[in-house]
C-alpha positions, 0 to 999 in steps of 0.5 A: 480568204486565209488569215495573213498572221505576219500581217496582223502580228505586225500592226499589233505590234505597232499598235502596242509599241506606241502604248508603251512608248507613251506609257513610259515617257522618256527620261527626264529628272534625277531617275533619268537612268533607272527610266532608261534602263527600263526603255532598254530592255523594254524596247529591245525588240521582242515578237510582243506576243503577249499583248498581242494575245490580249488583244486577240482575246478581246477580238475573239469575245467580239470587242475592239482589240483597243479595249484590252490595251491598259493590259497589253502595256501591263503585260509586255512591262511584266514580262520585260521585268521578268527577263531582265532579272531572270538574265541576272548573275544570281539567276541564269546570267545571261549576256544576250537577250533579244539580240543584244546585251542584258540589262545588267552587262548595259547598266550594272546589276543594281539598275538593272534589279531596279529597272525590273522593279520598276517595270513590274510596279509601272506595269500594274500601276498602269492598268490600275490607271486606266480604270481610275482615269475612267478608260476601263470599267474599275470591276473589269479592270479589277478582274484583269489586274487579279488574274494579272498579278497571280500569274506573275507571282508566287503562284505564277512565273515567280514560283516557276522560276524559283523551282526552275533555278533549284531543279538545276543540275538534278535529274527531274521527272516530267511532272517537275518540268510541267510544273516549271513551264505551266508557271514559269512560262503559260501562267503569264500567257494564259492570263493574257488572253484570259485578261483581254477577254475580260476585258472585252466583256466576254461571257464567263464559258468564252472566258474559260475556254480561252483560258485553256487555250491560254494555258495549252499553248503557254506550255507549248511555248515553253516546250518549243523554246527547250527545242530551240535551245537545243537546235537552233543558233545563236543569232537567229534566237537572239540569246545564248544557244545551248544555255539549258544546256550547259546549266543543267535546266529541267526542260522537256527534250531532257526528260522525254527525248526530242521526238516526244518532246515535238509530239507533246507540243503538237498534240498541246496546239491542237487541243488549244485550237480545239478550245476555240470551237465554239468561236468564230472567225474573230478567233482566226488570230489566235487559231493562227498565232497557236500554229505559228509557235510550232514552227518559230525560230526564235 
């Protein structure tokens, strides 16, 4: 019997878009406007694959999917931060994202610099919670919230979006454009399913393996994402098309070529899902979800 991924991407979906929804509480006192600016984007669609590989990781090292939900929520909070700023006039001034207008063309950019502040902090605040209220175990919980916060720093997205915005209209190799994408991109998914293994109390081997299957398809997100921006439209990826483009983005298409480009991410799925080996059908999501990001539109 085949995996149906659209299937169960969907109900996970459902199941972390409720969290989020009671995570982040509708807006009520004197801060109403910075908690919608923060529900904007958060709740602006999204394919959510990062909570969603958190909790196949806990599936695939035999837990409840529901045990790695306190990282899920933190996960798609960070990532929604990192998009809003990212779309920021000071950054990539985007005014499209997820199908509709950035934070800072709704809100301004003041609010929408504090919304980002907001979900990044509410994020790891979040999985904090749950160890303190008792739903995680505080060792484990520790452990994911760790690795959590390295991937979304300096040594993370942070470092790669800083050395994206300054390779800019230069002329990089191709280590410069891995280094951007390991970061800036498969630091925060790797650590994803990494995060739900942990806490799904997976054996440090599973651990390690699903981390490099993390990291293998991170960068091969990122790789598929430079394809689309140059092949695909506007409408059907919900953001400018052509943006890397025209701003002189380090990308891979850029530095290899097309073809090369295609080939990498092909040879980068195959390895991730070789890492998988060793691990039995509680695996087949993220066997499935590897597959699925080679031939995504959006």
């Amino acid at each position: 019997m085949s995996f149906e991924l659209e299937t169960y991407l969907a109900e996970k979906r459902r199941i972390v878009d409720r969290a989020l929804d009671l995570a982040l509480p509708l807006p009520q006192d004197l801060t109403r406007n910075v908690v919608e600016a923060m529900r904007y984007s958060l709740f602006a669609g999204g394919k959510r694959l990062r909570p969603i590989l958190c909790l196949a990781g806990a599936e695939a090292v035999g837990a409840a999917p529901e045990s790695a939900l306190p990282a899920a929520v933190a996960l798609e909070m960070i990532h929604t931060y990192s998009l809003i700023h990212d779309d920021l006039p000071a950054m990539d001034n985007d005014d499209l994202r997820r199908g509709q207008a950035t934070s800072h063309k709704v809100y301004g950019e003041a609010l929408a610099v504090l919304a980002g502040d907001g979900l990044l902090t509410e994020g790891l605040g979040f999985l904090a919670g749950a160890a303190v209220k008792g739903d995680l175990d505080p060792n484990l919980a520790l452990a994911a919230l760790s690795i959590i916060a390295g991937a979304a720093g300096p040594g993370g997205m942070v470092g790669g979006q800083a050395v994206d915005i300054e390779s800019e209209g230069q002329d990089v190799g191709l280590d410069v454009v891995e280094f951007i994408h390991e970061r800036k991109t498969g630091a925060l998914i790797a650590a994803s399913v990494t995060s739900g293994a942990i806490l799904g109390r997976g054996s440090k081997t599973r651990i390690a393996a699903l981390e490099d299957y993390g990291r293998r398809i991170g960068l091969a997100f990122q790789i598929v994402d430079d394809i689309l921006d140059m092949e695909g439209d506007t409408i059907s990826l919900g953001k400018e098309a052509g943006a890397d483009q025209a701003r002189g983005k380090a990308t891979f298409p850029k530095a290899a070529g097309l073809d090369r480009a295609r080939e990498k991410a092909q040879r980068l799925v195959e390895e991730a899902v070789k890492s998988l080996e060793n691990f039995d059908a509680q695996a087949d999501p993220l066997r499935a979800i590897a597959d699925y990001l080679l031939t995504r539109k959006k």
